[in-house]
N, C-alpha and C positions, 0 to 999 in steps of 0.2 A: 461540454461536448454535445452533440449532435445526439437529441435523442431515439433517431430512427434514420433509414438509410445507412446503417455501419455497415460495412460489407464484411466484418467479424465482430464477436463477442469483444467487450472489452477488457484488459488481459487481468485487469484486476478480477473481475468478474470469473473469469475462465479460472481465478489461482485456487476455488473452491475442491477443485479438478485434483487439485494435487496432495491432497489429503491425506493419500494413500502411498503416495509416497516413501521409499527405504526409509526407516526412521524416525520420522514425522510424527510418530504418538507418545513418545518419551518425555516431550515438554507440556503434557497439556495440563498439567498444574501451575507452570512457572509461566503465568502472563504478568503482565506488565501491574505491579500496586497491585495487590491484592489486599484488598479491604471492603471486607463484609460487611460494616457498619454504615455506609451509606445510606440515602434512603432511596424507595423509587420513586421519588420525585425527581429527582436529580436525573433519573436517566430519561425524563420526560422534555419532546421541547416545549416550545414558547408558551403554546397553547394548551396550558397545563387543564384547565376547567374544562374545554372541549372534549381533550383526550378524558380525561374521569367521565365525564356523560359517555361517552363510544365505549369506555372499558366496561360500562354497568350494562351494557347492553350485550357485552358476553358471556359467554356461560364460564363457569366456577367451576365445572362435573365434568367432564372430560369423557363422552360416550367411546366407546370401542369404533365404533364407525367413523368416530372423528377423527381417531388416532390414525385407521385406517386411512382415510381420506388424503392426509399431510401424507403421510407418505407413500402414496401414490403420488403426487402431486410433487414430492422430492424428485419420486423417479420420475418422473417425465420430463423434467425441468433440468435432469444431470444431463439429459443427451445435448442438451445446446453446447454442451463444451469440449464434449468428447476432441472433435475436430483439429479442436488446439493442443494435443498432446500428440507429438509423434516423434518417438525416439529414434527415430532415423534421420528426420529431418535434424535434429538435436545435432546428431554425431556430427553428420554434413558443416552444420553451420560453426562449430568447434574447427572444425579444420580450414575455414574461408576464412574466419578471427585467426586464426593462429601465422596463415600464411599472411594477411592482409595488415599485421602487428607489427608480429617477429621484427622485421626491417626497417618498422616505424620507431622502435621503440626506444631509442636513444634520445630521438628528436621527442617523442610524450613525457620520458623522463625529465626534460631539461624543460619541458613545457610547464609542469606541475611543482618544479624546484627542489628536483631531487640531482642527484651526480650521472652521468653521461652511462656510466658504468656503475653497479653496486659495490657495494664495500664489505668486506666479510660479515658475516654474521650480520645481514642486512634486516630481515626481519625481526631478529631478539632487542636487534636496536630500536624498528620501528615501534617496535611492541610498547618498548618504557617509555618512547617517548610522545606516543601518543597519551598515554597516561599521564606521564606530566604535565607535558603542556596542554590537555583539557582538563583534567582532574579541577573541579571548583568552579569552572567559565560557568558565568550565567545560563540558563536555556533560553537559546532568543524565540520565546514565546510570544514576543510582539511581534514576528511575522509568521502567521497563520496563512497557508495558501490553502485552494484548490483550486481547480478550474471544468468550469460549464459554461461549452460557448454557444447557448441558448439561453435565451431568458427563462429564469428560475420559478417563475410560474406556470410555466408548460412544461418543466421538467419532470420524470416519472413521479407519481407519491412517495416513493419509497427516497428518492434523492432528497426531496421535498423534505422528508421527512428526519431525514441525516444531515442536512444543512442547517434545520433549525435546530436538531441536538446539539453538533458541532458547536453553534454559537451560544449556547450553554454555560460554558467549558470556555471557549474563548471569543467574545466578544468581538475582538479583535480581527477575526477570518476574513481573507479575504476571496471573493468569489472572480477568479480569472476566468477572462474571455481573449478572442485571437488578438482586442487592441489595449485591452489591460495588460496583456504579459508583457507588451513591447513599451509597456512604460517604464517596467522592470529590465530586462536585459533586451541583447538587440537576439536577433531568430535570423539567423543564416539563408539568405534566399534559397538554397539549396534544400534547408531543412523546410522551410515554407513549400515550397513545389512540391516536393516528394512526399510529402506527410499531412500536411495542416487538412487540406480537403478530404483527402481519398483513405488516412488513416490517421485518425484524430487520436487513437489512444496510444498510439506510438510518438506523434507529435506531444502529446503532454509527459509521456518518459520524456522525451528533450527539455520541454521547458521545466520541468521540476528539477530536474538533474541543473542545468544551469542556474536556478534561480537561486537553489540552495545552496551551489558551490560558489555563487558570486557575493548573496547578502548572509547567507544561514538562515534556518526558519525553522518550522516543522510545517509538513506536509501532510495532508490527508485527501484518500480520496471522495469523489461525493457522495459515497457509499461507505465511506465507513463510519463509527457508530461511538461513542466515548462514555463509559459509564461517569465519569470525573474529567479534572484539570491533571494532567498529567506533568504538571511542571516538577513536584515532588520526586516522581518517580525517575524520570530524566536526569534530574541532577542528581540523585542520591546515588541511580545505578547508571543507566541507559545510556549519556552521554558521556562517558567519561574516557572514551574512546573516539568523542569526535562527531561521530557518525552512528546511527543507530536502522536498518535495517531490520523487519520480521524478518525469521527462518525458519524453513523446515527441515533443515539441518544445514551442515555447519559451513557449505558452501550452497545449498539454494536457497535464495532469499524470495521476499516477496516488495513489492515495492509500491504498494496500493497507501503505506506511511513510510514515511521518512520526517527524522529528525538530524537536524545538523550543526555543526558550528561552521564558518565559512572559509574557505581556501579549505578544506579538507581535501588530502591527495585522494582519499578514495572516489570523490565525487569528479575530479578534477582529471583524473584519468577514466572514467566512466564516460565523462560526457566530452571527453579527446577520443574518445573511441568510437563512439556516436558518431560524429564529428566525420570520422574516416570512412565507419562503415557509409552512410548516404554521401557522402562525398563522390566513393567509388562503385557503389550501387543504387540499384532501387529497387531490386527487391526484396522481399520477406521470407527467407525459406522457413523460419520456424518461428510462432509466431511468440514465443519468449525469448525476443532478441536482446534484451535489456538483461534479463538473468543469463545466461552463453556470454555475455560479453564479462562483465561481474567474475564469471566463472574464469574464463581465461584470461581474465588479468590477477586472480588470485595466483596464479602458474606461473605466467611473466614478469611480474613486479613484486620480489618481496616485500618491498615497502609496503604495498599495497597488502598483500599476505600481513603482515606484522601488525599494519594499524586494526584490520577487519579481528584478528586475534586477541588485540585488547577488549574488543567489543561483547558486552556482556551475551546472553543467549534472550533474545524475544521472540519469544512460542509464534509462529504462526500458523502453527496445530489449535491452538487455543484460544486463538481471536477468529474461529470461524464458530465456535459452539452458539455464535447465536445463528448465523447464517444455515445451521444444520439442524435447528428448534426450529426455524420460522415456519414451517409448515406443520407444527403441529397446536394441537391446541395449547390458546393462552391462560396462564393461570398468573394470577396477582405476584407472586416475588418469582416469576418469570425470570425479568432483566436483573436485580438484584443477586440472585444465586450466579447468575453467568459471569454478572462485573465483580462477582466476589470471588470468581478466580481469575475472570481476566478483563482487564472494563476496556480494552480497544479490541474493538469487533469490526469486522467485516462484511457487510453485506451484498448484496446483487439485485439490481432491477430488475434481471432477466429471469420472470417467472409466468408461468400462464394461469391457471387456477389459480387463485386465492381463496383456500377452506375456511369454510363459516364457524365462525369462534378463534379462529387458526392466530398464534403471535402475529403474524404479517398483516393481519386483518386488524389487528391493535397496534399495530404500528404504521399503519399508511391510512386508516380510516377518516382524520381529519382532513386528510390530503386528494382523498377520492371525489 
């Protein structure tokens, strides 16, 4: 994505915002693999010797003024999101989905391969049987997306920074731009007009949502953070419902990662809905269109209800604890203690101050 000129935060970025959230602090031990035993090399990128020279050059003592510092520098840096949270607009755009749907929804159902009509006990159904038929499917960990449609050299430190840990972890990522994605699926001229220039992070909700309901992958965005290889975790828990979504409870999600198997009706009606809404608008009333949509198709479609039900719970309470340290100061098992309750983390470019000693300063240092 375009690292300057957004005319909004990007929403991944804004989802820090929502922390506070009804509910949102009850998972923050159940992240993704918890395993203490790591080391902190692992959560180091490429440039593993560099970052050690930058780490000695920070202090180990942690002054009261430092501590101070960070967070000041939290608070100054929460207001850029404020903006994106407005529960009115919320309500509003629940009810534009719901009338803009409702009418469609026969033709979505028969689009995704489900009956015209539901059948009793449609979700208890959906439930077992997404469990069956994923229970055991490989994680298609050989396709690793994200997307930055700038050259990765000019991109913020901190992305810089999560691209090279990403490729850690998987080797395999692949780094999407506007004529990469199209080598992958085709992008609706419609969707290209309305989105690709003037709101690039609503245009990558499209392309990720397509990409992973046509081939499957796992998705990250260029800020988020991996303590390990998550393939373990995936298959033991995660995917065994198809589709794996963060939440902050048990209908808002966050979608900064996704992981998938492919033809999943939950992605499959997600990105049909997409599809309707820039179809028959352009604009944005609230700028979590992607989660409202999510939300009232959990309402509309029990299948879609049933399969999200199989789906275990991934904290996304608990993949923000690094992005809520990064301002303050850095100490040696730092990243370690965070990935040993949760090692997929979340981070955000969108910061001003950088405090001297500060994690963030150990973590974009090579990259400045």
């Amino acid at each position: 994505m375009q690292a300057t000129s957004r005319p909004h935060p990007t929403r991944r970025e804004a989802d820090i915002a929502e922390v506070a959230s009804p509910g949102s602090g009850r998972d923050v031990r159940r992240g993704l693999g918890c395993e203490g035993s790591r080391t902190e090399q692992r959560l180091l990128p490429a440039a593993v010797d560099e970052r050690k020279r930058h780490r000695m050059r920070l202090t180990k003592d942690p002054t009261p003024e430092k501590v101070l510092a960070g967070l000041q520098a939290q608070i100054e840096r929460s207001g850029q999101f404020a903006s994106t949270i407005d529960p009115v607009a919320a309500l509003q755009t629940y009810d534009r989905l719901i009338r803009l749907l409702q009418p469609r929804l026969t033709e979505l159902r028969r689009d995704v391969g489900l009956p015209a009509d539901p059948p009793i006990f449609a979700a208890a159904r959906a439930r077992t049987s997404a469990r069956r038929r994923y229970s055991g499917m490989p994680v298609p960990s050989d396709r690793v997306f994200t997307y930055w449609n700038t050259p990765i050299d000019t991109a913020p430190p901190l992305v810089q920074a999560c691209l090279a840990n990403i490729r850690e972890s998987y080797p395999a990522l692949r780094v999407l731009d506007g004529r990469s994605v199209r080598e992958l699926i085709d992008v609706p001229d419609r969707i290209a007009a309305v989105l690709e220039d003037s709101r690039p992070a609503h245009f990558s909700d499209y392309v990720r949502t397509r990409i992973l309901e046509e081939h499957g992958g796992v998705w990250f965005d260029a800020t988020a953070w991996v303590g390990h290889n998550l393939d373990d975790d995936l298959q033991r828990r995660y995917l065994r419902a198809g589709t794996i979504f963060p939440r902050w409870t048990k209908l808002s999600i966050a979608n900064w990662f996704i992981a998938s198997q492919k033809e999943s009706v939950l992605l499959g009606l997600q990105r049909r809905a997409l599809d309707e809404w820039w179809t028959h608008f352009d604009d944005l009333p609230d700028y979590f269109l992607y989660h409202r949509i999510f939300e009232v198709l959990q309402v509309l479609v029990p299948e879609a209800r049933g399969q999200w039900n199989a789906a275990p719970v991934l904290s996304a309470t608990s993949a923000h604890l690094l992005q809520m340290a990064m301002m303050q100061p850095w100490r040696p098992g730092t990243l370690t203690d965070i990935a040993a309750v949760a090692p997929l983390q979340k981070l955000s470019y969108k910061y001003g101050t950088v405090p001297d000693g500060s994690v963030l300063e150990h973590l974009i240092g090579p990259y400045v």
